[in-house]
C-alpha positions in Angstrom: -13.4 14.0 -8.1 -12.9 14.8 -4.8 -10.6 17.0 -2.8 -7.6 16.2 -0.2 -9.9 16.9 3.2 -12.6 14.8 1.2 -10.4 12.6 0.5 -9.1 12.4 4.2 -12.5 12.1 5.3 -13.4 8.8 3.8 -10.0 7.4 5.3 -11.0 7.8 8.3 -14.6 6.3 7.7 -13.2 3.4 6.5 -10.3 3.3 9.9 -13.5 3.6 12.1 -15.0 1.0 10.3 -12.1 -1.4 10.6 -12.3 -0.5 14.0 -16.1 -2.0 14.8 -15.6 -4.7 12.5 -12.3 -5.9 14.8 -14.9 -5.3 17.9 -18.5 -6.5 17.0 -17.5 -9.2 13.7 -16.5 -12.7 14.6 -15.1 -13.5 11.1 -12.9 -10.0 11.2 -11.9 -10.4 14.9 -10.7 -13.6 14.5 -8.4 -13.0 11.2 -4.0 -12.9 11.3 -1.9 -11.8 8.9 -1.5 -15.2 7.9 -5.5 -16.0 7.8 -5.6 -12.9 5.1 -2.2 -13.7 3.4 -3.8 -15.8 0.3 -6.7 -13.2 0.1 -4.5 -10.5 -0.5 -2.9 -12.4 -3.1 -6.0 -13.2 -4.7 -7.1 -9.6 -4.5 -4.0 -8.3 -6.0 -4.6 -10.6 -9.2 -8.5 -9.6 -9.7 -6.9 -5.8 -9.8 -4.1 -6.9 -12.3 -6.9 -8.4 -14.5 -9.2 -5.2 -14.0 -5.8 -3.1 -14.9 -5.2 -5.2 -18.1 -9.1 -5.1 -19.1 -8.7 -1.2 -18.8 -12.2 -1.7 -16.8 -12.1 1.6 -14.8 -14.9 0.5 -12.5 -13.8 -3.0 -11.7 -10.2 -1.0 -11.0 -11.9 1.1 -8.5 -13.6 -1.9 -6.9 -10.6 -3.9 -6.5 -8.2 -0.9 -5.1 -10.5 -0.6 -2.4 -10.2 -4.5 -1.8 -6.4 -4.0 -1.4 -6.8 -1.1 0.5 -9.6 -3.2 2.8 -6.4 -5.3 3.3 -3.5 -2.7 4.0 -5.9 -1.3 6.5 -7.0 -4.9 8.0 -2.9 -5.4 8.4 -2.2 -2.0 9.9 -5.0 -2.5 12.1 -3.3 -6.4 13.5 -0.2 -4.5 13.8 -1.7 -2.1 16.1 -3.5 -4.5 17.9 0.3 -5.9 18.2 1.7 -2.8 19.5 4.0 -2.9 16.6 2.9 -0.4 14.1 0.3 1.2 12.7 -1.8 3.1 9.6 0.2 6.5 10.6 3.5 4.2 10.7 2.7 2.3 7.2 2.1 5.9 5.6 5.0 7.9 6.9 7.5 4.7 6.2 6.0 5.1 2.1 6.3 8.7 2.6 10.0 8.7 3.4 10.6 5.9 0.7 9.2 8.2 -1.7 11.2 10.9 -0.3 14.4 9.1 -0.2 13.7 7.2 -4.0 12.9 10.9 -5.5 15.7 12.5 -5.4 15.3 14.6 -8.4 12.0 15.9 -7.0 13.2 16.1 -3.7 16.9 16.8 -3.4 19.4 17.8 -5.7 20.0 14.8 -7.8 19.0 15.2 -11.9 16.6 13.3 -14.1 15.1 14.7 -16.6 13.3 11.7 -18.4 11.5 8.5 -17.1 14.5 6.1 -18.5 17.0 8.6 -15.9 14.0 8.1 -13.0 13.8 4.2 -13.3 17.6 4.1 -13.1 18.5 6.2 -10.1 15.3 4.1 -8.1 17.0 1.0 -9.1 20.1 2.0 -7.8 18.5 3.4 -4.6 16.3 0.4 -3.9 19.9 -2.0 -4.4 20.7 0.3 -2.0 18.0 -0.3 0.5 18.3 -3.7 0.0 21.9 -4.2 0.9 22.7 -5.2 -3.0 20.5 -7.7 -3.1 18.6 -8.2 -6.4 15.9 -10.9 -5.5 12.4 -10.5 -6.8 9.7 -12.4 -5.6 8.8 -12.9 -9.5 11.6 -13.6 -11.3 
């Protein structure tokens, strides 16, 4: 296993790479959010299968693919001038901030039942009370 400035490292490797492949690629200069949209999707379900197989290697490969495609996004929005991979990480980091308050503020919750129930309520929160979920 590796450490946090290893770890740091091959982020960037891959953000340079995303980089060139934007510049020299046809097939990756050319993709939109939308273009990538049913990718992702598909990508997301080979890691849920590789997750319920308990195949640690398969999990590995397919983490990257969805990470392949956070980056790809981050990198059209900041081709867009409207965000970026700094932007996407800092907006999670204050989620998990904000949705941690027993870790990070003063609020109690001393088992995972307590946790699930204070994010739920936070999230409603976010969300303006709305309870929609894309799979129910």
């Amino acid at each position: 296993m590796s450490g946090k400035e290893e770890s740091m490292k091959a982020f960037g490797r891959l953000l340079d790479i995303m980089d060139e492949l934007r510049e020299k690629c046809p097939w990756d200069r050319k993709q939109t959010n939308e273009s990538l949209r049913a990718n992702t999707i598909e990508e997301t379900y080979e890691l849920c299968d590789a997750l319920m197989r308990d195949d640690q290697t398969d999990i590995k490969k397919e983490l990257g693919d969805l990470l392949l495609h956070v980056v790809f996004y981050a990198k059209i929005g900041s081709e867009k001038g409207a965000f970026d991979i700094k932007d996407v990480c800092n907006a999670l980091c204050d989620k998990l901030i904000y949705r941690h308050p027993h870790v990070f503020g003063d609020t109690s919750a001393d088992t995972p039942k307590k946790v699930e129930q204070n994010w739920e309520q936070l999230k409603l929160k976010e969300k303006g009370g709305n309870k929609t979920s894309f799979l129910q």
